[in-house]
C-alpha positions as CSV (number, residue, x, y, z in Angstrom):
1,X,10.8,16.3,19.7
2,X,7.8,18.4,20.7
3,X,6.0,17.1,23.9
4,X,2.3,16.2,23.6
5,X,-0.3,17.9,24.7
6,X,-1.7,16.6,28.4
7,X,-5.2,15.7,28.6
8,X,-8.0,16.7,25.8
9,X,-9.5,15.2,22.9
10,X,-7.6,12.9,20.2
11,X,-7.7,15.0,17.9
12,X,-6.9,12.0,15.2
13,X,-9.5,9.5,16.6
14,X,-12.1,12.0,16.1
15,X,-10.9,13.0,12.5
16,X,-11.1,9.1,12.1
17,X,-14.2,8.7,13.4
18,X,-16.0,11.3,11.6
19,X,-14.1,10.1,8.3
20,X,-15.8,6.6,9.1
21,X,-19.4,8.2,9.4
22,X,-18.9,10.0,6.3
23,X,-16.8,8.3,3.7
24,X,-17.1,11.1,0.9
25,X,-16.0,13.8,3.0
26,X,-12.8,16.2,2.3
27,X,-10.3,17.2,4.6
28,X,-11.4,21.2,4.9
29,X,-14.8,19.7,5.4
30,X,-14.0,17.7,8.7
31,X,-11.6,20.5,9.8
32,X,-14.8,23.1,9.6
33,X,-17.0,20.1,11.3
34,X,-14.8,19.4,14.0
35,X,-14.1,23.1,14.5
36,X,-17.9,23.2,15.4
37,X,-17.7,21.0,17.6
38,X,-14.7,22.6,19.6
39,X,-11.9,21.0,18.1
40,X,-9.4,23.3,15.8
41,X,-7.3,21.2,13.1
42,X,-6.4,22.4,9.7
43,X,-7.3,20.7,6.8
44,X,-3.6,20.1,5.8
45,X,-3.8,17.8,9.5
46,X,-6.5,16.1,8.6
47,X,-5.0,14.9,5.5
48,X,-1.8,14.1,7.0
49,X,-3.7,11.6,9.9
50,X,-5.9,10.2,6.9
51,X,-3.0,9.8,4.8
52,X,-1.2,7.8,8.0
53,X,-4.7,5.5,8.4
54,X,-4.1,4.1,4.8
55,X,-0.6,3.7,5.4
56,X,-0.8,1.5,8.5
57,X,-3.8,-0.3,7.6
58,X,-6.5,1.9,9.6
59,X,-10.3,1.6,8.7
60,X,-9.8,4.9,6.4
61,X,-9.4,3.9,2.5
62,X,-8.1,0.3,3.3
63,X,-6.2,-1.0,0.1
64,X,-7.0,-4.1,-1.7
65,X,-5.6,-5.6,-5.1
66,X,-7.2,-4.2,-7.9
67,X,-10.4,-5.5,-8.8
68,X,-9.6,-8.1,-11.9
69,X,-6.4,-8.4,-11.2
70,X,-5.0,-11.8,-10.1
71,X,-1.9,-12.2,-7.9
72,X,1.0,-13.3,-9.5
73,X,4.8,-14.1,-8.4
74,X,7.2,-11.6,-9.9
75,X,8.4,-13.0,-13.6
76,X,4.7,-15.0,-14.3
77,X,2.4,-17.3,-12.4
78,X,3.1,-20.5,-10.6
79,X,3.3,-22.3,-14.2
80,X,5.9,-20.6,-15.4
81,X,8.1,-20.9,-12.0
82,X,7.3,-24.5,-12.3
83,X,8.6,-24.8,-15.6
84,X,11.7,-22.4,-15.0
85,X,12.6,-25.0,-11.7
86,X,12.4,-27.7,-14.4
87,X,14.4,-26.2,-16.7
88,X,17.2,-25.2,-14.0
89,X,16.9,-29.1,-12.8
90,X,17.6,-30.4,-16.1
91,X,20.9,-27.9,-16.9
92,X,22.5,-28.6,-13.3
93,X,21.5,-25.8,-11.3
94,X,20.8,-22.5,-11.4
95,X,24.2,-20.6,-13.0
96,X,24.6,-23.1,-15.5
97,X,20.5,-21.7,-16.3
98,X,21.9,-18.6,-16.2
99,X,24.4,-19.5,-18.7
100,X,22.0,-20.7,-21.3
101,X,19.8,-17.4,-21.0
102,X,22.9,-15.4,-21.6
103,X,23.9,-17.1,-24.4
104,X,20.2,-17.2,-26.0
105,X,20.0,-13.7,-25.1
106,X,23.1,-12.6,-27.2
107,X,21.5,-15.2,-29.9
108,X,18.4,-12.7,-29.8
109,X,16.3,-15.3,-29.3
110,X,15.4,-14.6,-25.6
């Protein structure tokens, strides 16, 4: 593992920061505006640090749903779960559900 360098700037906090205080700006352009100011990082590192922001959750790009789309559990919404749980109740439990499905399924009515 390489060691890190002793001492100096972060090199990542300031490609965050300046990220932060301008939100439309590319990778080569913060690597040519931090280069001004003393600090050498290629764009290709930029990118890579950005790229780690939106992965843990930074300030950078955070992720949200999609705007119009409403959360959902996997197979429907909470009616449908509700009415599978029903339906498992009434056959006796979850493989004899299973059973049913199968069997509607090979029916080709599922």
């Amino acid at each position: 593992m390489a060691k890190k360098a002793k001492g100096g700037p972060n090199k990542s906090s300031a490609i965050r920061d300046y990220k932060t205080a301008n939100p439309t700006a590319a990778p080569k352009e913060i690597a040519e505006a931090l280069a001004k100011d003393g600090l050498v990082v290629s764009a290709q590192f930029v990118s890579t640090v950005l790229s780690n922001a939106k992965k843990k959750g930074g300030k950078i790009g955070k992720r949200g749903p999609k705007p119009g789309r409403k959360a959902a559990a996997a197979g429907g919404g909470l009616e449908q779960l509700l009415t599978a749980k029903k339906m498992v109740e009434q056959l006796g439990g979850i493989e004899n559900a299973r059973s049913a499905l199968n069997v509607l399924a090979q029916l080709g009515l599922g």
